[in-house]
Backbone bond lengths (Angstrom), bond angles and torsions (degrees), N, CA, C in turn:
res aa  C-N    CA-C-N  psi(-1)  N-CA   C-N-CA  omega(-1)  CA-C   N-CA-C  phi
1 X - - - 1.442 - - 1.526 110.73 -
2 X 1.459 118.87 -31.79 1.203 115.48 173.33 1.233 109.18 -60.01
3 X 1.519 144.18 -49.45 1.311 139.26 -162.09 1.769 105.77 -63.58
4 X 1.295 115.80 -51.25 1.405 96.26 147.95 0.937 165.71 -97.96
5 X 1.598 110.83 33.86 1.645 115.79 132.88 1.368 129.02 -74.82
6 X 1.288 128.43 -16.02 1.372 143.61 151.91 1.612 114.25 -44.84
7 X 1.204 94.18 -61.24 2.055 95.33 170.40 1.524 120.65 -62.39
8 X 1.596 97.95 -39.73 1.900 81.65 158.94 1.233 142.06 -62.05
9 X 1.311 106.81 -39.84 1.417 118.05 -163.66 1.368 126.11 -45.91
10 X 1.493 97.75 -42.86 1.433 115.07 158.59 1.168 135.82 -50.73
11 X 1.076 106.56 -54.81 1.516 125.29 174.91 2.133 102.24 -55.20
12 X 1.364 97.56 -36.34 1.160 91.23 -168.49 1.600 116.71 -89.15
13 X 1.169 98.18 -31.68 1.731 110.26 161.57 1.343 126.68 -45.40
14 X 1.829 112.23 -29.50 1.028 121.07 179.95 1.821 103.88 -79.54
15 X 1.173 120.59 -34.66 1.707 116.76 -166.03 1.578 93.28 -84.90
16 X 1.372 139.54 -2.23 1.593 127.17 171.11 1.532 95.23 -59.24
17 X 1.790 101.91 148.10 1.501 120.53 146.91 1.083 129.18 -44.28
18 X 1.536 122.41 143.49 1.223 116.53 179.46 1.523 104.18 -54.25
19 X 1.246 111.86 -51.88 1.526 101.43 -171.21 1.679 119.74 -52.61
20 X 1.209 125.81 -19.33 1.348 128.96 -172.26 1.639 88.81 -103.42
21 X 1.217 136.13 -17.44 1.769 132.59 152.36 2.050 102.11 -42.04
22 X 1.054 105.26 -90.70 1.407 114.47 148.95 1.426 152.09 -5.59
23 X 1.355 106.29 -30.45 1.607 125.93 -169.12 1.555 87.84 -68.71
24 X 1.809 126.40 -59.83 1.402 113.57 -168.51 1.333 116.82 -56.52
25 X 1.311 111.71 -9.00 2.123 108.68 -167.92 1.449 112.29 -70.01
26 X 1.243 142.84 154.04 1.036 130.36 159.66 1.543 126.61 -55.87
27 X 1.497 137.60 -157.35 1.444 112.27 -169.52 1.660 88.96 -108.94
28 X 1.349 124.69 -36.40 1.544 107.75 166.81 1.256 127.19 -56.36
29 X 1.180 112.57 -6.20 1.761 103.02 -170.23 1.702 104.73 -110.42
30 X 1.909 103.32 -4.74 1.646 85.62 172.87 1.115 95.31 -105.94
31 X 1.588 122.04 -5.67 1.634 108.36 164.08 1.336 106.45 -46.77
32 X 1.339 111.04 -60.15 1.763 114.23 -152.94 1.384 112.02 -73.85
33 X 1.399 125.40 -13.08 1.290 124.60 149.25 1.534 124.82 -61.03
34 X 1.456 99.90 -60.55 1.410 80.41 -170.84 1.600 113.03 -71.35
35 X 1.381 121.92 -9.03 1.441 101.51 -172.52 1.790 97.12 -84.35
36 X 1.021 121.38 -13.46 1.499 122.75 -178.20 2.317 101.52 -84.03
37 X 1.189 83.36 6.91 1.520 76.86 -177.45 1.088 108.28 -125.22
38 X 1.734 116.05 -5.95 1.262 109.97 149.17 1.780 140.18 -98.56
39 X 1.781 77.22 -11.75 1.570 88.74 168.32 1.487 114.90 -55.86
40 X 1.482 111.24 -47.77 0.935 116.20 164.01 1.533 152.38 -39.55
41 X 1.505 101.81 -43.21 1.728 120.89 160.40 1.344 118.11 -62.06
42 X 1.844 106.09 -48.93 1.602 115.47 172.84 1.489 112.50 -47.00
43 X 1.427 105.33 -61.26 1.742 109.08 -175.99 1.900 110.77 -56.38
44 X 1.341 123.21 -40.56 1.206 115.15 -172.48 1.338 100.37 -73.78
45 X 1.644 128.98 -45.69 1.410 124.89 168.40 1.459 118.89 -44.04
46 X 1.412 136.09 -64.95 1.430 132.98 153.82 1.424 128.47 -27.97
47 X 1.531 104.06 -36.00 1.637 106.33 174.82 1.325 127.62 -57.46
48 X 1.778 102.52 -64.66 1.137 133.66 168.12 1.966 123.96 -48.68
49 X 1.723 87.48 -37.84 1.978 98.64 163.63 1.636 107.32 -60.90
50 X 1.293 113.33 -37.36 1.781 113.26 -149.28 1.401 92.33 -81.32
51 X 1.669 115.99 -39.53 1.277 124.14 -156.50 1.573 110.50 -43.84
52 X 2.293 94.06 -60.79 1.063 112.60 -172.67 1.671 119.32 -56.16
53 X 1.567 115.53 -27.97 1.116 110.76 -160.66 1.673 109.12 -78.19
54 X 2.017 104.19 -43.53 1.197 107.15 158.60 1.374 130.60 -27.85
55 X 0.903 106.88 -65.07 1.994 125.89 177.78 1.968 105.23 -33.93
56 X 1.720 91.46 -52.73 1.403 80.08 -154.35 1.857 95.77 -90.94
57 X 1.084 116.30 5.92 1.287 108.21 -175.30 1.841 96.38 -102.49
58 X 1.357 118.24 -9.81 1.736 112.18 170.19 1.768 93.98 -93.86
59 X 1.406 133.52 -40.02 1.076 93.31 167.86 1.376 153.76 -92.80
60 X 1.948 99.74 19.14 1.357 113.36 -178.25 2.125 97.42 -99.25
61 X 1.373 109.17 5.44 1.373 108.32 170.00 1.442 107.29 -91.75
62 X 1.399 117.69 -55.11 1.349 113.99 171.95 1.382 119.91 -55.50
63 X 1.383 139.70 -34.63 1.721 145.47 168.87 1.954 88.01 -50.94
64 X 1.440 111.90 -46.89 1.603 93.52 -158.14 1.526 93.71 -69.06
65 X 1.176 148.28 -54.87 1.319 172.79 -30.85 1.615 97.50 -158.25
66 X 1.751 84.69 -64.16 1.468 108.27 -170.88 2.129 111.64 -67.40
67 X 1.655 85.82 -36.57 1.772 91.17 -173.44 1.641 105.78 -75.76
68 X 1.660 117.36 -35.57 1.062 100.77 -177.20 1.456 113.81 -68.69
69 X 1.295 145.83 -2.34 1.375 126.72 -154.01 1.674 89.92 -126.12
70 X 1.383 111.44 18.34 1.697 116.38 152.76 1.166 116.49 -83.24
């Protein structure tokens, strides 16, 4: 019976919260995670904002580009 509680554990270790991932860290080191895990979301969110705006502001230069030289 012990060998399978061994096969769970894992399995079950994997469905904990991040925050209970975490509980063993000290309190600086889940600071520096999570703020590095939101730096992270912020920067891909900002990326993905700039991307779109870029895009539509090169192709509302080329639309002018193209009409003025009719």
């Amino acid at each position: 019976m012990s060998s399978a509680r061994r096969t769970e554990r894992p399995a079950a270790r994997l469905r904990l919260r991040p925050a209970a991932r975490l509980a063993g860290l000290s309190l600086r080191t889940r600071l520096v995670v999570i703020l590095v895990a939101l730096l992270a979301l912020v920067s891909v969110a900002i990326g993905g904002i700039t991307t779109v705006a870029l895009r539509q502001f090169m192709i509302d230069r080329v639309d002018e580009a193209r009409w003025a030289r009719r």
